[in-house]
C-alpha positions in Angstrom: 13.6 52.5 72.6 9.4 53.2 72.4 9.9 52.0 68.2 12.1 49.0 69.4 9.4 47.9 72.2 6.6 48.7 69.7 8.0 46.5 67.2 8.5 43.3 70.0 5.0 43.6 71.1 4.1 43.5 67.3 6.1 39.7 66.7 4.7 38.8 70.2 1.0 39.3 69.0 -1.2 37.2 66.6 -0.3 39.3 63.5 3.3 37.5 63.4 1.5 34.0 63.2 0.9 35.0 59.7 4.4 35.0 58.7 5.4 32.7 61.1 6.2 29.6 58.5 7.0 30.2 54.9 5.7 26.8 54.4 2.0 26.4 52.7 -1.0 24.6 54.8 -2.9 22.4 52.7 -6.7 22.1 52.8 -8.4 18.8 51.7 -11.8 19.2 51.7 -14.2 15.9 51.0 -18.0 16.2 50.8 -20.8 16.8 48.3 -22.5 19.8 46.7 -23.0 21.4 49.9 -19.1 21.8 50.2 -17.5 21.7 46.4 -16.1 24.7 44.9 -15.9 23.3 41.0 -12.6 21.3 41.3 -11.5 19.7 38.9 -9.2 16.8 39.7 -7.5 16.5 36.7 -7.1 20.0 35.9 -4.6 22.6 37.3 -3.4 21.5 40.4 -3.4 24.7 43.5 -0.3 26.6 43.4 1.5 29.7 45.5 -0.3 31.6 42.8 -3.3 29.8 42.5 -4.2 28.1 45.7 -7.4 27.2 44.5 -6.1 25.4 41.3 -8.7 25.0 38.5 -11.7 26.4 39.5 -15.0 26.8 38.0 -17.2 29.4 39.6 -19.7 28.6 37.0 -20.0 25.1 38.1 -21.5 25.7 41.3 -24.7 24.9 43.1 -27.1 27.3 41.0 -24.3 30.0 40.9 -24.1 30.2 45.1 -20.7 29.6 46.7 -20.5 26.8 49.1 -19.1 27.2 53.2 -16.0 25.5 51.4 -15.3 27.7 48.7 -15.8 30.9 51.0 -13.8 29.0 54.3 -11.2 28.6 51.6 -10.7 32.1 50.3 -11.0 33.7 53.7 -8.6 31.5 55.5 -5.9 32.6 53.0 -6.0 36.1 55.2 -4.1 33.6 57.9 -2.0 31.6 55.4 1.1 33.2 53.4 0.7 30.3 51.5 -1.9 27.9 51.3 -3.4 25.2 48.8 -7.2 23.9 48.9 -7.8 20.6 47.2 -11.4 20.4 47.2 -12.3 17.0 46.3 -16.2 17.2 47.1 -18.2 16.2 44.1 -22.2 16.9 43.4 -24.9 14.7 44.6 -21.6 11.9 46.5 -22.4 10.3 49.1 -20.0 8.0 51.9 -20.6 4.7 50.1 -22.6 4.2 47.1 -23.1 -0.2 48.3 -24.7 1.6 51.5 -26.3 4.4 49.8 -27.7 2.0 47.2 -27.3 4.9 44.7 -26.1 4.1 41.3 -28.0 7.4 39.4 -25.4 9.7 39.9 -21.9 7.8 38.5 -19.9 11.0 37.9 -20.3 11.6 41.6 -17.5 10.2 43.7 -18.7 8.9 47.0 -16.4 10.1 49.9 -14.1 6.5 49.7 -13.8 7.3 46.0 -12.8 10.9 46.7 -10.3 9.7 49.9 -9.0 7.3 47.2 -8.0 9.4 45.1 -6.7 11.8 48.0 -4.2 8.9 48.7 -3.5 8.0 44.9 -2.2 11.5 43.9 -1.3 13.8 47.1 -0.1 10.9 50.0 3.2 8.6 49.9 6.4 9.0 50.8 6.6 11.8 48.4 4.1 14.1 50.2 4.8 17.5 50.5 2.4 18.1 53.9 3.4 16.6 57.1 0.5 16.3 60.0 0.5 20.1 61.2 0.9 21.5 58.1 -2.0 20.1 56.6 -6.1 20.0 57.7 -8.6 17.8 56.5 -12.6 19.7 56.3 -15.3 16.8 55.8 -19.5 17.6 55.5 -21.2 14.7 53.6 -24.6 12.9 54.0 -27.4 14.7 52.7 -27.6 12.5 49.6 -27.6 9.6 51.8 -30.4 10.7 53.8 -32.2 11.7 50.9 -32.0 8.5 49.1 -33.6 5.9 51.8 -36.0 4.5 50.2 -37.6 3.8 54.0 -36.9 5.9 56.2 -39.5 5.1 58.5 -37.9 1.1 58.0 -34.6 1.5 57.8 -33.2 4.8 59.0 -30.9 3.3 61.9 -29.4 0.9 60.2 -28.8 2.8 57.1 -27.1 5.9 59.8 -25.0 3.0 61.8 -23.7 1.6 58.0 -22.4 5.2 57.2 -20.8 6.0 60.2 -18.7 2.5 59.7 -17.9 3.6 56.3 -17.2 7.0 57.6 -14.7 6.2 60.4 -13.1 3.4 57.6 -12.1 6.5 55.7 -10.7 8.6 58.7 -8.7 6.1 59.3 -7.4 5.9 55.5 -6.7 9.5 55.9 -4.7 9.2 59.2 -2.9 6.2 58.1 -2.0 8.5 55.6 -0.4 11.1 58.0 -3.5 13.6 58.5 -3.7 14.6 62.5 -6.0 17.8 62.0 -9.6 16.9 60.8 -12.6 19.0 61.1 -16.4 17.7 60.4 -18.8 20.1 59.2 -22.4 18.6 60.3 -25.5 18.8 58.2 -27.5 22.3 57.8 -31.1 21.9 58.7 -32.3 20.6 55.5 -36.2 20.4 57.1 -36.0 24.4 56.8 -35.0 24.6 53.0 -38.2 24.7 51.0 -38.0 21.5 49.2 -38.5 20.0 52.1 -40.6 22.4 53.9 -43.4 21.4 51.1 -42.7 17.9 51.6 -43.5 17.9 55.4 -47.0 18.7 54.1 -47.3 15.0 54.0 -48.2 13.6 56.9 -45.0 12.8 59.3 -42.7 13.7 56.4 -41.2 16.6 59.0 -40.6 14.4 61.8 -39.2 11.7 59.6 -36.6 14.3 58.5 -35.7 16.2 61.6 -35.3 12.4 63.2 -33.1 11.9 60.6 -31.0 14.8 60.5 -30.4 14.6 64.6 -30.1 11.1 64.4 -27.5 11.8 61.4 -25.9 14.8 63.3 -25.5 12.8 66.7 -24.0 9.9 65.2 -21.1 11.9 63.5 -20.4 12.9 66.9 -20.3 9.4 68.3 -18.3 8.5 65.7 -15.8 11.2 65.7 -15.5 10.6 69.8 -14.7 6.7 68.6 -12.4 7.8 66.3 -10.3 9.9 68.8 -10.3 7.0 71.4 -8.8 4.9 69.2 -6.2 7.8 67.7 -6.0 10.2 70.6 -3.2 12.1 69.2 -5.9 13.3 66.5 -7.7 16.5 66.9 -11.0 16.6 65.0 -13.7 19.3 66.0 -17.2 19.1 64.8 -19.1 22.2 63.7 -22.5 22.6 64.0 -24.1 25.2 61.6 -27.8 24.5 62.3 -28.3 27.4 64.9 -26.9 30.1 62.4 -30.3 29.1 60.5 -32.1 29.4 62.9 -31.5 33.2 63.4 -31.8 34.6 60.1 -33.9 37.5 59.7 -37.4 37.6 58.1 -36.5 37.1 55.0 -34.9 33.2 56.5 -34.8 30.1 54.6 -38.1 28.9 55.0 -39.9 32.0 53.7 -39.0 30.8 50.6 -41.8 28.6 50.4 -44.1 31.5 50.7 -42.5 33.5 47.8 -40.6 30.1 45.4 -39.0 33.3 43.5 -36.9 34.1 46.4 -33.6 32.5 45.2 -30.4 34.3 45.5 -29.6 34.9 41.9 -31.8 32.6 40.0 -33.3 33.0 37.0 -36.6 33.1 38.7 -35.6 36.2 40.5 -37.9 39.0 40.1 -37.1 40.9 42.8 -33.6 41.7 42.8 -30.1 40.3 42.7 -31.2 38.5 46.4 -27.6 38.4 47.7 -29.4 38.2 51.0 -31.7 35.4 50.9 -30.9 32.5 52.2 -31.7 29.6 49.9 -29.6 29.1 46.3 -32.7 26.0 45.4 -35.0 24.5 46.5 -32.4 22.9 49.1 -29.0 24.2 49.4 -28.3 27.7 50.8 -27.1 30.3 48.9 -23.8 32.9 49.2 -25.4 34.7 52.2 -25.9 32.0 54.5 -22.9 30.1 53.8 -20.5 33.3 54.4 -22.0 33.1 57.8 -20.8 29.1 57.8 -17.8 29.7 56.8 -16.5 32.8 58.8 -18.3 31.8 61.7 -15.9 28.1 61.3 -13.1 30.0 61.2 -13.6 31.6 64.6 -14.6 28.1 65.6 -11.3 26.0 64.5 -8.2 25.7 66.4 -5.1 28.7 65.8 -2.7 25.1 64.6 -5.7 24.7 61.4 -5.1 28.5 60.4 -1.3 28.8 60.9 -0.1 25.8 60.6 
């Protein structure tokens, strides 16, 4: 009787959500270098045995794993099965006619990247329904980056990507995709690019305006977004305070000591698995395991066991 109530209590607890559905939960994940993993589109498609599909660990930012590529590998401890199609592409932006960007052409901006999302994986022929498939999305830093004004033109350059931005939600619902969650900028006025930039006068407060304004406005659009599709859920993760309370060795004491990148060739000190900076602006392993497990926590039970 004790092994047969032991065993209820077990299948009544969260450990039998893992095994609840046989079925896999997809993961499409759209954003820039700050989120790829080294997908290859046309490559080997994820698998039972290869959830990840073609992946090139090599082909990341400066060797550093991205909150994507570590959100996907440690949701898997929810999943039975699971596939991540990481669409994110280096140096993309939302809309390269907003952007104004032509440098980078082997980039896909985020409509490019939902294009293809609809091309290859959406139809009538889909194999994910709305609960059995979640939709991760953390773009804009190359926008930002790439105003030639921001001082001029900073609003209307925001308000023109959030109107791209909610065009492409709604793609990806009309597709079928109810679970969304937005992943909002990382305080690029800490990395040390940027840090040595603010040296110029108002460069700082140019950047921090635009990263709040960028930050808030994601937020506004998301809430817009739900009004108009309320049977959407769409949470917004904020990763800026987990920055903010590094230890010493932070982000922005890189600036004091450049050679403090986790494993860059410039490293003199050490394999620096616990520094927080990869370059001179993305973070590196350390800081986005703490992204990445700490979204986890964040994002509803019907994301992870779906």
């Amino acid at each position: 009787m004790l092994r047969s109530l032991a065993l209820s209590a077990l299948l009544l607890s969260g450990a039998s959500l893992v095994a609840a559905d046989s079925s896999p939960h997809y993961y499409f994940i759209f954003g820039d270098s700050y989120s790829t993993s080294g997908f290859n589109w046309t490559g080997v498609q994820p698998s039972h045995d290869l959830p990840f599909g073609n992946k090139d660990d090599f082909n990341l930012t400066n060797g550093q794993r991205s909150w994507a590529d570590i959100f996907g590998e440690h949701v898997g401890g929810f999943q039975r099965d699971y596939r991540i199609y990481n669409y994110a592409g280096y140096d993309s932006v939302v809309n390269r006619s907003i952007a104004n960007i032509d440098s980078f052409p082997g980039s896909p901006s985020l409509q490019e990247q939902v294009e293809e999302f609809i091309k290859t994986r959406a139809g009538p022929n889909k194999d994910w329904n709305g609960t059995s498939a979640t939709v991760g999305i953390s773009i804009g830093a190359t926008d930002l980056g790439n105003i030639d004004d921001p001082q001029a033109h900073i609003d209307d350059v925001i308000s023109g990507i959030q109107t791209s931005l909610l065009r492409q939600l709604e793609e990806l619902y009309g597709a079928g995709l109810r679970q969304f969650f937005f992943v909002d900028l990382a305080p690029l006025y800490l990395a040390p690019a940027f840090i040595a930039e603010s040296k110029e006068p108002n460069e700082l407060p140019t950047w921090l305006e635009m990263l709040d304004g960028y930050n808030f406005d994601v937020n506004q659009t998301v809430a817009s977004f739900q009004k108009l599709y309320p049977d959407a859920v769409v949470p917004v993760f904020s990763q800026e305070y987990l920055y903010q309370i590094l230890p010493s060795d932070d982000w922005s004491s890189n600036v004091i000591n450049v050679n403090k990148y986790a494993n860059s060739s410039n490293d003199q000190e050490g394999s620096g698995a616990a520094w927080a900076a990869s370059n001179d602006n993305h973070g590196s392993s350390a800081i986005n395991n703490e992204v990445a497990n700490n979204l986890i926590n964040f994002l509803p039970a019907s994301f992870k066991f779906g």
